[in-house]
TIKOL-449617 format. One record per residue: residue number from 0; residue in three letters; x negated, y, z of N, C-alpha, C in turn. Coordinates in nm, 3 decimals, decimal comma, padded with zeros to 5 digits. Layout:
+-----+--------+---------+---------+---------+---------+---------+---------+---------+---------+---------+
: num : residu :    n_c1 :    n_c2 :    n_c3 :   ca_c1 :   ca_c2 :   ca_c3 :    c_c1 :    c_c2 :    c_c3 :
+-----+--------+---------+---------+---------+---------+---------+---------+---------+---------+---------+
: NUM :    ALA :       X :       Y :       Z :       X :       Y :       Z :       X :       Y :       Z :
...
+-----+--------+---------+---------+---------+---------+---------+---------+---------+---------+---------+
# end
This chain:
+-----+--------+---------+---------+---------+---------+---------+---------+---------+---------+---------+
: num : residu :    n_c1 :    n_c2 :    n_c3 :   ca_c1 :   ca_c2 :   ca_c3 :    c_c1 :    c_c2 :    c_c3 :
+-----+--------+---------+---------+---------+---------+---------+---------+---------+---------+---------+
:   0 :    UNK : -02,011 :  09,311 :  03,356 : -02,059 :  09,280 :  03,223 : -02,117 :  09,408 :  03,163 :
:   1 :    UNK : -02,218 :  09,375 :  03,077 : -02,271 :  09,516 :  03,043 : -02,237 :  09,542 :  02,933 :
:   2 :    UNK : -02,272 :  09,686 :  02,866 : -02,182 :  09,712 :  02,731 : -02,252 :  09,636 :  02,632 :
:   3 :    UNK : -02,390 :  09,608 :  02,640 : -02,423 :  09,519 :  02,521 : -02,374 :  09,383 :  02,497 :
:   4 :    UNK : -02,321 :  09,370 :  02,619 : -02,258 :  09,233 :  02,621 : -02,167 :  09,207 :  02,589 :
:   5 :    UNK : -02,053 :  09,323 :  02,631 : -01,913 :  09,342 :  02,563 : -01,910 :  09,345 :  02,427 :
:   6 :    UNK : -02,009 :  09,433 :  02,369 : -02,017 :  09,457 :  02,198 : -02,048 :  09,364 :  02,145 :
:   7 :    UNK : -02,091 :  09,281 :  02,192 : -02,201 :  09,180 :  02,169 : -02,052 :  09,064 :  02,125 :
:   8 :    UNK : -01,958 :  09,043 :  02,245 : -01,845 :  08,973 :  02,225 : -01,706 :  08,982 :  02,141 :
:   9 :    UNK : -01,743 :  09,122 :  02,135 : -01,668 :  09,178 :  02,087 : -01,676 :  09,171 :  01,927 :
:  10 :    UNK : -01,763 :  09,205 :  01,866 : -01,831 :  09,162 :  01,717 : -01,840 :  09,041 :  01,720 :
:  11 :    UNK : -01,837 :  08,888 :  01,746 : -01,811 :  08,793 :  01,759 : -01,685 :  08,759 :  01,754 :
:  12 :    UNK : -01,596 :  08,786 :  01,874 : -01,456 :  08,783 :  01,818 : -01,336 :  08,781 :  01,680 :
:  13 :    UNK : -01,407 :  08,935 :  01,664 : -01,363 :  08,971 :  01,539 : -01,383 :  08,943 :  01,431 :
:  14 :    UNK : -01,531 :  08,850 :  01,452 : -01,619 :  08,794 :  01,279 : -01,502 :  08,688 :  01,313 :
:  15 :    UNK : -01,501 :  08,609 :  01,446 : -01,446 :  08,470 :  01,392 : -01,308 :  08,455 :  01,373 :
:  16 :    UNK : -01,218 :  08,605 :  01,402 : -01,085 :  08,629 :  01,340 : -01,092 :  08,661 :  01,220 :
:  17 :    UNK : -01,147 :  08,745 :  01,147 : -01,162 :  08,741 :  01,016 : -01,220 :  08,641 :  00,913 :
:  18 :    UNK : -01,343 :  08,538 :  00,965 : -01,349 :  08,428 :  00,920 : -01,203 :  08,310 :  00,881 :
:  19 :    UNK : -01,183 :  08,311 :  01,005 : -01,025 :  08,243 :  00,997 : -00,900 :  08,314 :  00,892 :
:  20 :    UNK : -00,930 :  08,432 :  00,861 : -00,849 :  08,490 :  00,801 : -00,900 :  08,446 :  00,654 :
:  21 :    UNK : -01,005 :  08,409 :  00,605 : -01,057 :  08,420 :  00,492 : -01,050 :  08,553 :  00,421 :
:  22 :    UNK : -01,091 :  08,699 :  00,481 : -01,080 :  08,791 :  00,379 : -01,183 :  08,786 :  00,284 :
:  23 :    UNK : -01,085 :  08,847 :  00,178 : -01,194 :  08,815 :  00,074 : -01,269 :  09,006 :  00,043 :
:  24 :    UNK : -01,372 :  08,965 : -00,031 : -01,466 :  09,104 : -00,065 : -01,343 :  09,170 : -00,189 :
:  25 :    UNK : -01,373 :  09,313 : -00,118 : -01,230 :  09,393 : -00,211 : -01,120 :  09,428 : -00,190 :
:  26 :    UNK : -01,107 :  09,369 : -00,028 : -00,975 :  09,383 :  00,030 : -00,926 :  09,544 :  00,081 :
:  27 :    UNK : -00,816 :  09,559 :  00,067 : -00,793 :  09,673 :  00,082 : -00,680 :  09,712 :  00,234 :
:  28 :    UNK : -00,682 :  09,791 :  00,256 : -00,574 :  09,795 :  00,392 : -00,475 :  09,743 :  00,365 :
:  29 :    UNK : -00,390 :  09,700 :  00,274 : -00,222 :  09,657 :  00,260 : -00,277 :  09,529 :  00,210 :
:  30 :    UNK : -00,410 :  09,505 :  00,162 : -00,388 :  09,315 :  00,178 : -00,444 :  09,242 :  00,277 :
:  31 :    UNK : -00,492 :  09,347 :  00,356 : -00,571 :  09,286 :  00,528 : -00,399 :  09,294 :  00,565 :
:  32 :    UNK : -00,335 :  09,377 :  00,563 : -00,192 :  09,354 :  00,640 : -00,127 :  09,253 :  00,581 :
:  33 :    UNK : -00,120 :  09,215 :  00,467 : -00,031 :  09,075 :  00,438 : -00,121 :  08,932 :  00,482 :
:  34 :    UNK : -00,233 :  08,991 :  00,495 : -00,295 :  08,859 :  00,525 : -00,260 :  08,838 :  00,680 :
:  35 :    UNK : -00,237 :  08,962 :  00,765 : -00,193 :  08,919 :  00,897 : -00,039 :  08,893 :  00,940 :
:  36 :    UNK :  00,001 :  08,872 :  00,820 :  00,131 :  08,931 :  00,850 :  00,162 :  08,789 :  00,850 :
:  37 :    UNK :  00,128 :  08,715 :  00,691 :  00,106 :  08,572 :  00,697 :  00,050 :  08,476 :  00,749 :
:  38 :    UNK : -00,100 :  08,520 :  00,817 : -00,121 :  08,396 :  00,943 : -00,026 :  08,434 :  01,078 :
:  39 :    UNK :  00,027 :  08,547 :  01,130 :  00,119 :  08,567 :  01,212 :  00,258 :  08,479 :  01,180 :
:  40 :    UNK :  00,282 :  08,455 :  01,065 :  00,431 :  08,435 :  01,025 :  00,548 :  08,490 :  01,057 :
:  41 :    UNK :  00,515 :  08,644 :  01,023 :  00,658 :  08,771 :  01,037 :  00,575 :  08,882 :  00,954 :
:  42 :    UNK :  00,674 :  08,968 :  00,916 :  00,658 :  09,043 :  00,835 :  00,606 :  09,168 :  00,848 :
:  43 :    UNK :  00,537 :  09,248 :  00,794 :  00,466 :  09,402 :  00,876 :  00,478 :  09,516 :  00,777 :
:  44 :    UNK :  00,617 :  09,612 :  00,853 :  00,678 :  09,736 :  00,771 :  00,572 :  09,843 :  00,748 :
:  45 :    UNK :  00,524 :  09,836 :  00,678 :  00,411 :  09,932 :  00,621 :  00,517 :  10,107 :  00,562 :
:  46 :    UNK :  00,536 :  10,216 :  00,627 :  00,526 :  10,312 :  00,576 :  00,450 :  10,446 :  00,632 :
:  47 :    UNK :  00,423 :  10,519 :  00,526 :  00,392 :  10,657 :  00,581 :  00,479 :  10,735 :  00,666 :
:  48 :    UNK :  00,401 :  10,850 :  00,745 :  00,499 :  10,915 :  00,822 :  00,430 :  11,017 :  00,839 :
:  49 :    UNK :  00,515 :  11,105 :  00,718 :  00,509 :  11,244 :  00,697 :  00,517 :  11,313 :  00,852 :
:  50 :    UNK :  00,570 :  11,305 :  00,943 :  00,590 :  11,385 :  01,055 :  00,469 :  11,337 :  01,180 :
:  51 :    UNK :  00,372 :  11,236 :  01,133 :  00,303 :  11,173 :  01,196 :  00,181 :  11,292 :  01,199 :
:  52 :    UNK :  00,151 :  11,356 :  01,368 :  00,081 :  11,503 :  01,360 : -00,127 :  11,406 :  01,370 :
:  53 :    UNK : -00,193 :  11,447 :  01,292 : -00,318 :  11,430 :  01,309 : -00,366 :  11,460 :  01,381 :
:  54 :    UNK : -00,446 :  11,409 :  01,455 : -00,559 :  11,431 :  01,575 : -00,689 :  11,396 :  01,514 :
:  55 :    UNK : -00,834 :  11,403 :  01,618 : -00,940 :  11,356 :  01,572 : -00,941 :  11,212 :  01,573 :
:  56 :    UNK : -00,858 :  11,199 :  01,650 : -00,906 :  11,010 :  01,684 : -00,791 :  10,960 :  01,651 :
:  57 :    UNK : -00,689 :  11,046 :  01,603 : -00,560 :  10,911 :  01,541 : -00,441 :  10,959 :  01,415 :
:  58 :    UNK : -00,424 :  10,857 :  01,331 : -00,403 :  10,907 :  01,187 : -00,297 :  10,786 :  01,164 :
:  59 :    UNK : -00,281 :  10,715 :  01,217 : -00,159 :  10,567 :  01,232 : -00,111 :  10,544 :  01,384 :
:  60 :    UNK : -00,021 :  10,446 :  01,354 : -00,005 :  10,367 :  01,466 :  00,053 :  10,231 :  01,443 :
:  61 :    UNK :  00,031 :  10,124 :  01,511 :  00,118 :  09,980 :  01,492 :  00,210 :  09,985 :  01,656 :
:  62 :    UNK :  00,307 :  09,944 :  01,617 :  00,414 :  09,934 :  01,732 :  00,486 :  09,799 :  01,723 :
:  63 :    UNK :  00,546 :  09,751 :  01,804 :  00,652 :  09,652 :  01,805 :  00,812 :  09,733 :  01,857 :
:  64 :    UNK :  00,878 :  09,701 :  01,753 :  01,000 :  09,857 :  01,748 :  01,108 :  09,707 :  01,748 :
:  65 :    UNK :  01,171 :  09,674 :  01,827 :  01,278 :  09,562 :  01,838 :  01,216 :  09,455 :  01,811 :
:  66 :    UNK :  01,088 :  09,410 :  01,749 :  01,066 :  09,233 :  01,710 :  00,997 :  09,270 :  01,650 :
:  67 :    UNK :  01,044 :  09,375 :  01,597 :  00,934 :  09,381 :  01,417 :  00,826 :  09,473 :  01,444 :
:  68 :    UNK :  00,763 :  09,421 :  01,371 :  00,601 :  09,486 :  01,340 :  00,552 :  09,602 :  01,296 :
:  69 :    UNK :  00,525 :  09,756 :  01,315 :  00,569 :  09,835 :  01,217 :  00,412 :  09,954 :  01,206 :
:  70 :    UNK :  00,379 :  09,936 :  01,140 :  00,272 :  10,027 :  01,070 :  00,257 :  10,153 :  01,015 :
:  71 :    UNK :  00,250 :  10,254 :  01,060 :  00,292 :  10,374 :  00,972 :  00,142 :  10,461 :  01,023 :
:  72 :    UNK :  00,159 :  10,558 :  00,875 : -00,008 :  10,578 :  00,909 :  00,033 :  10,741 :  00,866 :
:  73 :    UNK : -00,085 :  10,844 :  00,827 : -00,024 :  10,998 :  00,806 : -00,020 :  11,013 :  00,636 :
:  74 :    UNK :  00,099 :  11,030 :  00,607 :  00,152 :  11,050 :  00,456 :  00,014 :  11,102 :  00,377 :
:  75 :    UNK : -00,068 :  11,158 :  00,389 : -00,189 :  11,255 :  00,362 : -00,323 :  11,200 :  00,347 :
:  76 :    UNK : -00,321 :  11,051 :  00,388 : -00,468 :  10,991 :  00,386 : -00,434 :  10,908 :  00,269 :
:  77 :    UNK : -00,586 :  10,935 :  00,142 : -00,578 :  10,864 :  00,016 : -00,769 :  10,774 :  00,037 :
:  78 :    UNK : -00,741 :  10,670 : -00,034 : -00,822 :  10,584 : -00,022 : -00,893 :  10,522 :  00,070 :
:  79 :    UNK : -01,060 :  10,522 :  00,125 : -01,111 :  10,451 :  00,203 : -01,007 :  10,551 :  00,354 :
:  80 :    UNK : -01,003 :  10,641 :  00,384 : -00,940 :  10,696 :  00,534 : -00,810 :  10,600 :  00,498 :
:  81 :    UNK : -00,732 :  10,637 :  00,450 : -00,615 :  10,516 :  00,441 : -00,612 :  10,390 :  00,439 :
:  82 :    UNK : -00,713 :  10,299 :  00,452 : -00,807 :  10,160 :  00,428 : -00,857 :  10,164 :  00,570 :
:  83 :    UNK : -00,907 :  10,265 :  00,631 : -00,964 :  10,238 :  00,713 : -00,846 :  10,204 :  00,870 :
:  84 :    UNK : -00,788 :  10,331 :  00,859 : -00,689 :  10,334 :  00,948 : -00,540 :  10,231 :  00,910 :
:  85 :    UNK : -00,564 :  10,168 :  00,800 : -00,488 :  09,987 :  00,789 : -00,545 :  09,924 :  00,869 :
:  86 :    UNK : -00,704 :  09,845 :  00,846 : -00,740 :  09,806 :  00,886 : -00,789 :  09,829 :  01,050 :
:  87 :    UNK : -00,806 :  09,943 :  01,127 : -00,763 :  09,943 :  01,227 : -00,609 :  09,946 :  01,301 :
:  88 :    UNK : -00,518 :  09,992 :  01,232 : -00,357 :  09,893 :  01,335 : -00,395 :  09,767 :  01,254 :
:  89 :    UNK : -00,376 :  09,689 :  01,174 : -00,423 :  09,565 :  01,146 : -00,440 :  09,477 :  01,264 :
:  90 :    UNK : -00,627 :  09,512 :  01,305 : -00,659 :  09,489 :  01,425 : -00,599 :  09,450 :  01,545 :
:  91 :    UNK : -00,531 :  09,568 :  01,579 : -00,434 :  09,579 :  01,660 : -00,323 :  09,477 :  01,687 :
:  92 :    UNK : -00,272 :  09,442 :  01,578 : -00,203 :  09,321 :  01,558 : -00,260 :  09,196 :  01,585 :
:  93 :    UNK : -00,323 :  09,170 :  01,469 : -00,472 :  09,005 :  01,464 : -00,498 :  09,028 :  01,613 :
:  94 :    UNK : -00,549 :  09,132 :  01,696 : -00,627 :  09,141 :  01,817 : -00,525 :  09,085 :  01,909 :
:  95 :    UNK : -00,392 :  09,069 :  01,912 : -00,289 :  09,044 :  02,024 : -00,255 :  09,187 :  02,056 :
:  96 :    UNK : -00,304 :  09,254 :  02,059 : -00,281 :  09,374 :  02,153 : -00,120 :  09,442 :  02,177 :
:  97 :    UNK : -00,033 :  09,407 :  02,039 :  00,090 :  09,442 :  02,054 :  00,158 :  09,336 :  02,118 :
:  98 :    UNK :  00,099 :  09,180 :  02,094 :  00,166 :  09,079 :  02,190 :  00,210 :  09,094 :  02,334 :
:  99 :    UNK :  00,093 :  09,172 :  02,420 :  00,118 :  09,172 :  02,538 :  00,247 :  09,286 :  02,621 :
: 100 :    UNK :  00,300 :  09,282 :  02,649 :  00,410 :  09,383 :  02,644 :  00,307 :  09,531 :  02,684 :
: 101 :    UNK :  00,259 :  09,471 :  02,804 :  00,223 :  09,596 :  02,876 :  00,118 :  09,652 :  02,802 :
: 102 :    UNK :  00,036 :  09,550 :  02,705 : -00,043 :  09,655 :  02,615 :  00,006 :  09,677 :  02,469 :
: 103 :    UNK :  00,152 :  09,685 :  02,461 :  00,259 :  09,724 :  02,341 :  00,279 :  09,900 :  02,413 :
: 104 :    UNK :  00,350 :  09,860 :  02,521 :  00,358 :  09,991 :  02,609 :  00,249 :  10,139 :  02,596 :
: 105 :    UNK :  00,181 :  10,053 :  02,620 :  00,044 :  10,150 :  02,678 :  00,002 :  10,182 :  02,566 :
: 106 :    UNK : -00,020 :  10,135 :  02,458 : -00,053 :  10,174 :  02,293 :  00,049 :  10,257 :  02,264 :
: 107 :    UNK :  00,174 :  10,243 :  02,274 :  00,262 :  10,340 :  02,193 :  00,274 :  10,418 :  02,307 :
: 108 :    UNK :  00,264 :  10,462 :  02,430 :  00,281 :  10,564 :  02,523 :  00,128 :  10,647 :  02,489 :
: 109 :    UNK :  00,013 :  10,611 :  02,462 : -00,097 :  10,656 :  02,385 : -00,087 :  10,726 :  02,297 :
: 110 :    UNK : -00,094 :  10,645 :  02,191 : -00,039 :  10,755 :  02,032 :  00,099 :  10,830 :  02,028 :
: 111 :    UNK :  00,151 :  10,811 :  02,116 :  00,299 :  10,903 :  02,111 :  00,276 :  11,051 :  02,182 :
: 112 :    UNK :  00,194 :  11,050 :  02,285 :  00,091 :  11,105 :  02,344 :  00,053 :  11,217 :  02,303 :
: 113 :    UNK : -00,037 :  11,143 :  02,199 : -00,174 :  11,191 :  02,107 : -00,122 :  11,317 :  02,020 :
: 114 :    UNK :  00,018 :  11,292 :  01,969 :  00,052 :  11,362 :  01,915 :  00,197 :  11,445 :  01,956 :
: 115 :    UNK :  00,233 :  11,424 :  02,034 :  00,285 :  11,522 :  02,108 :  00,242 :  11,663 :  02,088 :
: 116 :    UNK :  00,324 :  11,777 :  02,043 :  00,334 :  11,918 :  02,019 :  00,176 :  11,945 :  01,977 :
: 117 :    UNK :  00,118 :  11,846 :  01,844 :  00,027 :  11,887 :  01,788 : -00,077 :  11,934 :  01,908 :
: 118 :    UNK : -00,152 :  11,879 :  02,006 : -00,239 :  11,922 :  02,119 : -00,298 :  11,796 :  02,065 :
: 119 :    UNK : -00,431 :  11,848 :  02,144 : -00,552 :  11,765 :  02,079 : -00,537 :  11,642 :  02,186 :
: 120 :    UNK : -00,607 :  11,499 :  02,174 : -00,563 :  11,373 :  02,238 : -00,609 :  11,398 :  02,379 :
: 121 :    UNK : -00,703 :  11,442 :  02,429 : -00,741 :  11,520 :  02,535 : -00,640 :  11,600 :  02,631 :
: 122 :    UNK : -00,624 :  11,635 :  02,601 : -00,493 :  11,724 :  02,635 : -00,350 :  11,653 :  02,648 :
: 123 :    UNK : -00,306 :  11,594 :  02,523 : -00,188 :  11,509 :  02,561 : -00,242 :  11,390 :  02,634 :
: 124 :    UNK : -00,349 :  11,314 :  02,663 : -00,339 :  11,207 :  02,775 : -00,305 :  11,262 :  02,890 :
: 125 :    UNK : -00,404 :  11,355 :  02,923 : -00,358 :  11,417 :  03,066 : -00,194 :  11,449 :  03,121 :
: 126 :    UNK : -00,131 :  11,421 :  03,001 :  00,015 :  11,454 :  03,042 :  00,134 :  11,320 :  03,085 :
: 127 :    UNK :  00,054 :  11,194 :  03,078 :  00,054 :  11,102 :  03,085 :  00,089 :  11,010 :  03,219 :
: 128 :    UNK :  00,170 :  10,922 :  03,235 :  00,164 :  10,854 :  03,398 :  00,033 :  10,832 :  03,399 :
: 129 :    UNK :  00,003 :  10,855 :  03,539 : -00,114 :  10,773 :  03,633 : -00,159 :  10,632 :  03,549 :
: 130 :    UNK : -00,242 :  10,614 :  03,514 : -00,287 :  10,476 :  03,451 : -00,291 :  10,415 :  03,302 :
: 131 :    UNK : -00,198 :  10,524 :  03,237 : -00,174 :  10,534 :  03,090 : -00,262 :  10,552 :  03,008 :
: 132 :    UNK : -00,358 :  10,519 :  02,923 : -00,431 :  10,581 :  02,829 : -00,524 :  10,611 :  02,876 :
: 133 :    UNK : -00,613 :  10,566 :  03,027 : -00,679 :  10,662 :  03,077 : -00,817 :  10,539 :  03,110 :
: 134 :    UNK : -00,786 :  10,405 :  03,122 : -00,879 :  10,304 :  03,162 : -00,982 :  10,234 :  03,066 :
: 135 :    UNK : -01,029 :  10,153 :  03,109 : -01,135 :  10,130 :  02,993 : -01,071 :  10,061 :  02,909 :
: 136 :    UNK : -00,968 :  09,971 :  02,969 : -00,863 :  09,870 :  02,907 : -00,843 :  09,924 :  02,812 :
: 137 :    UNK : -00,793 :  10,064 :  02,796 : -00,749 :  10,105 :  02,674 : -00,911 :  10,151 :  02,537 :
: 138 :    UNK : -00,949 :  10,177 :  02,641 : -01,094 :  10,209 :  02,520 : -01,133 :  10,108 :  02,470 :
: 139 :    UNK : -01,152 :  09,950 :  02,549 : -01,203 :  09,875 :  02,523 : -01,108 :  09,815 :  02,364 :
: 140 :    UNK : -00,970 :  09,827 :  02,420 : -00,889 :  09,761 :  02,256 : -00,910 :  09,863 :  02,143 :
: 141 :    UNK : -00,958 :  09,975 :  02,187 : -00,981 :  10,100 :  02,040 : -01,142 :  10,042 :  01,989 :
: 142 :    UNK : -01,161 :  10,002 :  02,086 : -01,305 :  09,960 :  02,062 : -01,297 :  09,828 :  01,962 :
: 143 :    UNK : -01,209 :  09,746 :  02,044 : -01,161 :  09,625 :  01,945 : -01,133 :  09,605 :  01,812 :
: 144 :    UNK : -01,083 :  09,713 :  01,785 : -00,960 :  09,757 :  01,679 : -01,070 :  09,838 :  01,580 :
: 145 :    UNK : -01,149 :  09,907 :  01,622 : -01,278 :  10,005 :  01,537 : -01,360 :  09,921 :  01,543 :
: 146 :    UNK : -01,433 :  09,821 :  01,583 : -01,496 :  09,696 :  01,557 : -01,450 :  09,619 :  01,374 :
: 147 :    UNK : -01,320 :  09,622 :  01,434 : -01,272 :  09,506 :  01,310 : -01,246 :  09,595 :  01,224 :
: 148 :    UNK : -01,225 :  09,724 :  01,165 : -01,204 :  09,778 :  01,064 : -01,354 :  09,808 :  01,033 :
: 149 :    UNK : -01,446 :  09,845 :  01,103 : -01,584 :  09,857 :  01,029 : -01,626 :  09,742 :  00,948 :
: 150 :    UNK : -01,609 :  09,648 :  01,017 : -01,615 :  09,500 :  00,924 : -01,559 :  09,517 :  00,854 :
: 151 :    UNK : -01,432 :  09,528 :  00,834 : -01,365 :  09,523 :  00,687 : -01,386 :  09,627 :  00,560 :
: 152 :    UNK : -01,438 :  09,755 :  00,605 : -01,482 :  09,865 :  00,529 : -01,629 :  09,782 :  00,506 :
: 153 :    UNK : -01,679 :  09,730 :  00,550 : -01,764 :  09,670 :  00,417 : -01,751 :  09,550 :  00,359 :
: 154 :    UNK : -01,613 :  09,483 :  00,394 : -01,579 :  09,420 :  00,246 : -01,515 :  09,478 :  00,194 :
: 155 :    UNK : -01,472 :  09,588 :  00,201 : -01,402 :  09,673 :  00,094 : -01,483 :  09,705 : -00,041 :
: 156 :    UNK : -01,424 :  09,707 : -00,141 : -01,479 :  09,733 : -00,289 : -01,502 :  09,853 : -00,366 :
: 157 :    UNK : -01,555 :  09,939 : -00,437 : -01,510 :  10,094 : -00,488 : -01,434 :  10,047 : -00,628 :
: 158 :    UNK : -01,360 :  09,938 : -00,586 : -01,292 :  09,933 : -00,736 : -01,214 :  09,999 : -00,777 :
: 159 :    UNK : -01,162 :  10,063 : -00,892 : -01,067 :  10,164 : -00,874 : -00,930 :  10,125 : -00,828 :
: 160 :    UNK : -00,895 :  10,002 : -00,805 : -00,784 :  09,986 : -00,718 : -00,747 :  10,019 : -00,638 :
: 161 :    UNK : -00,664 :  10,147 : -00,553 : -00,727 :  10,228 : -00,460 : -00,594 :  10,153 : -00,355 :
: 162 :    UNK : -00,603 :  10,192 : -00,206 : -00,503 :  10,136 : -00,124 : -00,387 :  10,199 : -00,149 :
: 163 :    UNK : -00,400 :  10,364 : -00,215 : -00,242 :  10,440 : -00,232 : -00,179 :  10,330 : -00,308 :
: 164 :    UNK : -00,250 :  10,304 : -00,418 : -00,160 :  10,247 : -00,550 : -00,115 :  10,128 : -00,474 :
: 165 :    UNK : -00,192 :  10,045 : -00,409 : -00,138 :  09,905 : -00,396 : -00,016 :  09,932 : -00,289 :
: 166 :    UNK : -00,040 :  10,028 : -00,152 :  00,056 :  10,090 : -00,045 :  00,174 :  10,119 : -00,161 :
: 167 :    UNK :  00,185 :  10,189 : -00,256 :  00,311 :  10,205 : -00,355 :  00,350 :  10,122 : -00,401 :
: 168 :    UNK :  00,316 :  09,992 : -00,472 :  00,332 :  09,924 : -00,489 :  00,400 :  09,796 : -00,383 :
: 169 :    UNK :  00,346 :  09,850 : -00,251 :  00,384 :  09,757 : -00,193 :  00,544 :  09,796 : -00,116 :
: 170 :    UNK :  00,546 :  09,958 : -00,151 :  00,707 :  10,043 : -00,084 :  00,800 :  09,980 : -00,203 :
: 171 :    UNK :  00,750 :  09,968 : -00,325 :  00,846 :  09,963 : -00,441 :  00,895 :  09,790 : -00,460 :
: 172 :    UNK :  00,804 :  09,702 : -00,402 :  00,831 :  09,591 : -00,395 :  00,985 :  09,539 : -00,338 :
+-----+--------+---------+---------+---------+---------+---------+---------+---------+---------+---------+
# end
């Protein structure tokens, strides 16, 4: 298959998961997550994580930690970067990708990775089993996952409603 073809399916996919989702224009990262949380029917632990080390390519992660769903992104990102990187673990979720065990595995052996002793993602893959983080499989779901948050960054709004406030709102709930 060729890559225009993949992209091609790939942006298709994702319009007709978000169609199904009904997002609406304005949405922000913590109401793309209740909206998946609710067509999923289980709940998705949204917190920051101050100890969560930044890389170029990763600023969150979504995991499946016993059953539950869990979202945590870097204490330090305010507005659209914090929106954006919702809406990509989001993805991640809506996409199946944590459904499958072995690509639950391979995602959190990835970003666990990534940030390992603050080394750039380059560097911590290579430290990685044989097959980990290293195939297209895995590019192709980052690909998945950065697909569907570009879509959603332009239904996003510049209203001053920003995602911190509603993310606080949604810890204090």
């Amino acid at each position: 298959m060729t890559a225009v073809l993949r992209a091609a399916l790939r942006t298709t996919r994702c319009y007709r998961l978000l169609a199904d989702l009904r997002v609406p224009v304005g949405v922000t990262g913590v109401d793309f997550l209740a909206l998946v949380a609710d067509s999923m029917g289980e709940g998705i632990h949204v917190f920051p994580a101050p100890d969560l080390m930044r890389t170029e390519d990763r600023v969150g992660e979504a995991v499946r930690i016993g059953g539950a769903l869990v979202v945590s992104y870097d204490a330090d990102l305010r507005d659209a970067p914090l929106d954006n990187t919702l809406f990509h673990e989001g993805a991640h979720i809506l996409l199946g990708h944590l459904d499958d065990a072995s690509a639950g595995e391979r995602l959190q052996a990835l970003h666990s990775a990534s940030r390992s002793d603050g080394q750039r993602p380059a560097q911590a893959r290579s430290q990685l089993p044989a097959g980990v983080g290293r195939g297209r499989w895995d590019l192709e779901m980052e690909r998945d996952a950065e697909t569907m948050a570009q879509m959603l960054m332009l239904r996003r709004s510049t209203s001053p409603r920003t995602s911190r406030a509603a993310a606080l709102r949604l810890r204090s709930a």
